[in-house]
C-alpha positions as CSV (number, residue, x, y, z in Angstrom):
1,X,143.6,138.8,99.0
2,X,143.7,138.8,102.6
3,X,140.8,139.7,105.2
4,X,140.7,143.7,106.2
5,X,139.1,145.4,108.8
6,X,138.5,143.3,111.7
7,X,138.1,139.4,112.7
8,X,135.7,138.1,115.5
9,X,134.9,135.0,117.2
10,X,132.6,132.6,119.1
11,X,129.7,135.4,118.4
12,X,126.1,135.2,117.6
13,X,125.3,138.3,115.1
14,X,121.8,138.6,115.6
15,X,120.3,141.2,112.7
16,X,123.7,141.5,111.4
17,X,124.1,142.5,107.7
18,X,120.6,143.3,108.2
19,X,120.4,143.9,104.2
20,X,120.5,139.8,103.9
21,X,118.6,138.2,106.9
22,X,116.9,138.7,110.4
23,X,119.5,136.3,112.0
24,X,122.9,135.2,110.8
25,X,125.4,133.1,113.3
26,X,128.6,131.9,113.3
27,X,132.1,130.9,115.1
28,X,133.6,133.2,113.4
29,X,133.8,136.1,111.0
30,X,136.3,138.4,109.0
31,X,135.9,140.8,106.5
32,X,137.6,140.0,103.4
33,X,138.6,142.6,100.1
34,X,138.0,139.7,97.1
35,X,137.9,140.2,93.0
36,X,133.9,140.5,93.5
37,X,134.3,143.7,95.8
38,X,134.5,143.2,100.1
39,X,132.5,140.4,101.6
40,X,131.9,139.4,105.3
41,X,132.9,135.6,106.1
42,X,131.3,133.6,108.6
43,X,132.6,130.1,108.9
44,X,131.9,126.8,111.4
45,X,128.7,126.1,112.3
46,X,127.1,128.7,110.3
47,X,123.3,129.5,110.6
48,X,121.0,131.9,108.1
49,X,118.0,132.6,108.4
50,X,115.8,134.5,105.5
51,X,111.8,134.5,106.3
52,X,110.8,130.6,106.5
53,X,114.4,129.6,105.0
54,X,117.3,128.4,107.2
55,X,120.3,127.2,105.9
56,X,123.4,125.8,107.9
57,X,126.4,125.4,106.4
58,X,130.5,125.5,107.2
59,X,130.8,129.1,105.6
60,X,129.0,131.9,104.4
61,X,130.8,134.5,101.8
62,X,128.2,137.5,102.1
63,X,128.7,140.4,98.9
64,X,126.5,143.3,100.5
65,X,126.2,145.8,97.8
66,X,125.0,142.8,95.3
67,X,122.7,141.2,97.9
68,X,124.4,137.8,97.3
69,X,126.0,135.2,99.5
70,X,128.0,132.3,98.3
71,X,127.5,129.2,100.9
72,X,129.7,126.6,100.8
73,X,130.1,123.2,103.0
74,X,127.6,120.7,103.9
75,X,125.0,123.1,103.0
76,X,120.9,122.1,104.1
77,X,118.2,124.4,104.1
78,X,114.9,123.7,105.5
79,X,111.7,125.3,105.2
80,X,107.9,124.5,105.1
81,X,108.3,123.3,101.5
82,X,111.1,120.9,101.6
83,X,114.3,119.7,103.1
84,X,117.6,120.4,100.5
85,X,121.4,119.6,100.9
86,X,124.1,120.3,98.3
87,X,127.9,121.2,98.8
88,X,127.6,124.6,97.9
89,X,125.1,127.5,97.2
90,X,124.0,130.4,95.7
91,X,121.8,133.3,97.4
92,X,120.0,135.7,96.2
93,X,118.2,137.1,98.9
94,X,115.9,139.4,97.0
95,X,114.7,137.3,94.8
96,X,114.6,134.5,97.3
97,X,116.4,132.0,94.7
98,X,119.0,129.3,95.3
99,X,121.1,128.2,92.6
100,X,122.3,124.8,94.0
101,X,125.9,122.7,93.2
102,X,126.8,118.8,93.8
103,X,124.7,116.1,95.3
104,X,121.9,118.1,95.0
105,X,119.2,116.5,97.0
106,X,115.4,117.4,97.8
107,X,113.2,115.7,100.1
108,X,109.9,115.9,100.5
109,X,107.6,113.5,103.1
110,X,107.7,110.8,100.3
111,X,109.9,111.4,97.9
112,X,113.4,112.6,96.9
113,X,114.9,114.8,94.1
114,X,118.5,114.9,92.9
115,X,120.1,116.3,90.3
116,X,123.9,117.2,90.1
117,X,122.8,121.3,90.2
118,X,119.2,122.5,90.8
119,X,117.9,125.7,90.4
120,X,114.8,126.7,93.8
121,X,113.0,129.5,93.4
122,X,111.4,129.6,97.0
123,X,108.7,132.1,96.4
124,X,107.2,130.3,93.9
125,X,107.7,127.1,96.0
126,X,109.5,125.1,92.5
127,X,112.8,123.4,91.7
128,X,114.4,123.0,88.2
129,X,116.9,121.0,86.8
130,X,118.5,121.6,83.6
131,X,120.3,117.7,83.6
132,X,120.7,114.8,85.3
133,X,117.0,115.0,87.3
134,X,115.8,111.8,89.6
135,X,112.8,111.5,91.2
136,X,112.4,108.5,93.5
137,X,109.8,107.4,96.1
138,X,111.5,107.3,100.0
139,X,111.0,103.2,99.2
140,X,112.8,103.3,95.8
141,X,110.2,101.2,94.5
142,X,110.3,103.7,91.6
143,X,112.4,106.8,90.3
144,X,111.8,108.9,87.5
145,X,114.6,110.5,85.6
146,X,115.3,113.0,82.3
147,X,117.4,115.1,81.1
148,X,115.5,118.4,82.6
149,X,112.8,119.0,84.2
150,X,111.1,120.8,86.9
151,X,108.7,120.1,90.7
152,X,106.2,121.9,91.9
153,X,106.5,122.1,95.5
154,X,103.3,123.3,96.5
155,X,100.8,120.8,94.2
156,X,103.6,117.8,94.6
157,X,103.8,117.9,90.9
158,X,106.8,116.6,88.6
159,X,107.3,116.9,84.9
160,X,110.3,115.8,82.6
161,X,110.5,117.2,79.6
162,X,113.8,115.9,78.3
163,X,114.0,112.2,78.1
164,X,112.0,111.3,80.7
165,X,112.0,107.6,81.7
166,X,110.0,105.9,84.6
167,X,111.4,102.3,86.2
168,X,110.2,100.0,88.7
169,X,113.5,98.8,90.0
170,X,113.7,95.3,90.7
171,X,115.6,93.1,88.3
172,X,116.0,92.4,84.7
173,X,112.7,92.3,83.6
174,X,111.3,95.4,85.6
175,X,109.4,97.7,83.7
176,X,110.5,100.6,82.2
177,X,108.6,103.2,80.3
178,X,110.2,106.1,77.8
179,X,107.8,109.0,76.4
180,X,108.7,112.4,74.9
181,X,107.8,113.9,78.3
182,X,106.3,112.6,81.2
183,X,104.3,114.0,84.2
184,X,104.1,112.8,88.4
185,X,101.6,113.5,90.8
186,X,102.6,112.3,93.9
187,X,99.6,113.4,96.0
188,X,97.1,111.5,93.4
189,X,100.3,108.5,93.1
190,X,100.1,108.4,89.6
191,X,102.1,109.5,86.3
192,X,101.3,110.7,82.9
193,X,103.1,110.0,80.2
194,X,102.7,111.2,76.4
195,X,104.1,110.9,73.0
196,X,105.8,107.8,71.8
197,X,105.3,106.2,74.6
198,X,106.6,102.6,75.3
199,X,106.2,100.7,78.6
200,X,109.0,97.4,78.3
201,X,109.4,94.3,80.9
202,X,111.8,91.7,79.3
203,X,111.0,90.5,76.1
204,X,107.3,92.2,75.8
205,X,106.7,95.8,74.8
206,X,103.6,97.8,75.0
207,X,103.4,101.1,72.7
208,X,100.9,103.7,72.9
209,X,100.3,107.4,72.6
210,X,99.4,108.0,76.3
211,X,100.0,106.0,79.7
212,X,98.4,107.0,82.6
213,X,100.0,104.7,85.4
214,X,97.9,104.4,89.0
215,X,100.9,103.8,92.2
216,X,100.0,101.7,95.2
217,X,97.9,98.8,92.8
218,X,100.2,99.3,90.0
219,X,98.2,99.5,87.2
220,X,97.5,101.6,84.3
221,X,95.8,102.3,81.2
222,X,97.2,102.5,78.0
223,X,95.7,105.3,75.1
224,X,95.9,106.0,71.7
225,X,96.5,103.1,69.1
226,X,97.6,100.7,71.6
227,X,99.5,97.5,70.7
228,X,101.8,95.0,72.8
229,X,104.2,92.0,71.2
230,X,107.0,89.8,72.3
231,X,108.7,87.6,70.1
232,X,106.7,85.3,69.0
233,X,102.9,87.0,69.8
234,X,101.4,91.0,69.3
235,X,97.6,92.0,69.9
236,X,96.3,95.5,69.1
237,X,92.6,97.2,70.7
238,X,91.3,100.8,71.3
239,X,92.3,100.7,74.9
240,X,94.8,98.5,76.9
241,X,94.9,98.1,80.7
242,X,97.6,96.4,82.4
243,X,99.2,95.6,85.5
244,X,103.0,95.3,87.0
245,X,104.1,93.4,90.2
246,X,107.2,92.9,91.7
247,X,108.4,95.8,89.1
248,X,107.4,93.8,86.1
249,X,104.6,93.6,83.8
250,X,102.1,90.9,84.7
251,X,99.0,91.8,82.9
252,X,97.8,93.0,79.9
253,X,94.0,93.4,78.9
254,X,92.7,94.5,75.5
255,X,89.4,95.7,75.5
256,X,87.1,96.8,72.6
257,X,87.9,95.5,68.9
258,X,90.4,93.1,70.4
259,X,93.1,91.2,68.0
260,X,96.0,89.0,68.2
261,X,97.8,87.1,66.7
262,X,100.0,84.2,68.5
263,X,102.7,81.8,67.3
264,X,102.5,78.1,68.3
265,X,105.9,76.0,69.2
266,X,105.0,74.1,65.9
267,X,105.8,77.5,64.1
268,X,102.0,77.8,63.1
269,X,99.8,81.1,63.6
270,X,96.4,81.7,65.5
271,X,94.8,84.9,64.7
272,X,91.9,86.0,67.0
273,X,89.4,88.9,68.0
274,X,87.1,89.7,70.0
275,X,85.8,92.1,72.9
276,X,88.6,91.3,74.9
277,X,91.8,89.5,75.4
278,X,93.7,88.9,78.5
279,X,97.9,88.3,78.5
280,X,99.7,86.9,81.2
281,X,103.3,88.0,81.1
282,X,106.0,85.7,83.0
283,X,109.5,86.0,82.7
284,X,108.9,89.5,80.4
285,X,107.2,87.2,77.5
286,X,103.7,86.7,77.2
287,X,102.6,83.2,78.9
288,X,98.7,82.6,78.6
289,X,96.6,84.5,76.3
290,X,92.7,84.4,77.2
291,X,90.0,85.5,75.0
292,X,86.8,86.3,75.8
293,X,83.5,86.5,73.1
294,X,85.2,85.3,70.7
295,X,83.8,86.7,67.4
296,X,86.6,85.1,65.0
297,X,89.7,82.5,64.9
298,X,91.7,81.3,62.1
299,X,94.9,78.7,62.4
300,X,97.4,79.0,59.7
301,X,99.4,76.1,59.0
302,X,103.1,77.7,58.4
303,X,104.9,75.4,61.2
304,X,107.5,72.6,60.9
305,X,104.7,70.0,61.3
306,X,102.8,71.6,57.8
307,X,106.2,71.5,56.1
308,X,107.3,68.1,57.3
309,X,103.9,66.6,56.0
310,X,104.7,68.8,52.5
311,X,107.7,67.1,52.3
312,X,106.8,63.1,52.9
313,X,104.1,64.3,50.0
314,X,106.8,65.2,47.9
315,X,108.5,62.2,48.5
316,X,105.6,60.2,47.6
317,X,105.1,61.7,44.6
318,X,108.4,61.1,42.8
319,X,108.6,57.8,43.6
């Protein structure tokens, strides 16, 4: 349907459609009759503003009587709480909400959140994504990602409820934790993540009920029936500790009724305990293993070396 009424250009409409915002500019403008009733179109260089909201864009679809504007075009809106872009949006000026489409992307001072369509409800100072959600520091040192999930923009608060999944991204051993859901709080730079939780680098897996993971040092503390094994070695304790550098796991310390039990490149088994053990991790396997008060050790022979000598016994024997 074609535009109606009247066209106008190279104007600045200061209070115009004062039922939407206190300033709204633009090169130009027409009035248009469309299936959703008449709308007034701005396009280039459009500016609205809405309280502490701005948002610039390449056009602006404005639906008086349902107190909606659809904004389309290299859309960013700034305000105290965040910086956003997307390619197109969805206004609703009294309720203050944005429904946001394609590269969706927040930013905060440092951090950024993308999802392919986010949902800001400005009054309450929150996003929410129903799929596809990222959160990443500004360094990309780490991102956080799910299914859904939502950010608090006033406490600097993240939570994924759907699949969440935290990585250190630096090569094929980085560490990578899954949970049933999983919370950031980037002003304390740390995460929380519960149920089911398992942190893996490489070959060595640490599982748990609770992880609460400290940024900046990298290190956390593992909660709740702990327990950690690679291929060949697992150790279990009431409380683990560990640390990851360069994105991977480096350390792991048991502490309190510590056990373990290692295998030997003979095939035989050393089981140990006591009130700590200490695991070096290189290459995602564990390396050194380090116990300290050792209150009880045990080899068991079940290597090629016990099964060669069983064998030259044998020999000896029926001859």
């Amino acid at each position: 349907m074609g535009p109606v009424g009247f066209m106008a250009a190279g104007l600045l409409y200061a209070g115009a459609c004062s039922c939407f915002a206190s300033n709204l500019s633009a090169k130009r403008m027409s009035i248009e009759r469309t299936r959703d009733g008449d709308a007034t179109v701005f396009r280039d260089s459009v500016v609205v503003t809405d309280g502490g909201t701005r948002i610039t864009a390449d056009l602006a679809r404005m639906y008086e009587g349902r107190g909606l504007a659809l904004i389309q075009g290299a859309v960013h809106i700034t305000n105290p709480d965040a910086q956003i872009w997307a390619d197109s949006v969805r206004y609703v000026f009294s309720d203050k909400l944005a429904e946001l489409f394609g590269n969706v992307r927040v930013r905060q001072e440092s951090l950024y959140i993308r999802a392919p369509k986010l949902l800001y409800l400005s009054r309450e100072k929150l996003v929410r994504a129903d799929s596809g959600l990222l959160i990443e520091d500004i360094n990309r040192s780490f991102q956080l990602t799910g299914r859904k999930g939502t950010y608090d923009l006033d406490s600097d608060v993240g939570a994924v409820d759907s699949s969440p999944v935290l990585t250190w991204r630096r090569d094929k051993d980085s560490a990578r934790v899954t949970s049933r859901e999983m919370q950031w709080y980037e002003k304390a730079s740390r995460a929380r993540a519960r149920g089911d939780v398992r942190l893996k680098s490489g070959a060595t897996e640490l599982e748990c009920d609770t992880i609460e993971f400290i940024s900046g040092p990298d290190s956390g503390l593992a909660l709740g029936e702990p327990r950690v094994r690679d291929s060949v070695s697992r150790a279990s304790g009431d409380t683990m500790t560990f640390r990851i550098r360069n994105g991977g796991l480096e350390r792991v310390t048991i502490l309190n009724r510590a056990t373990g039990e290692y295998r030997t490149e003979g095939g035989d088994s050393i089981v140990v305990a006591g009130r700590s053990i200490e695991l070096r991790v290189a290459g995602g396997a564990i390396d050194q293993v380090e116990v300290r008060e050792l209150s009880s050790g045990q080899l068991i022979r079940t290597g090629r070396q016990n099964s060669a000598a069983e064998t030259r016994t044998e020999g000896r024997e029926s001859q």
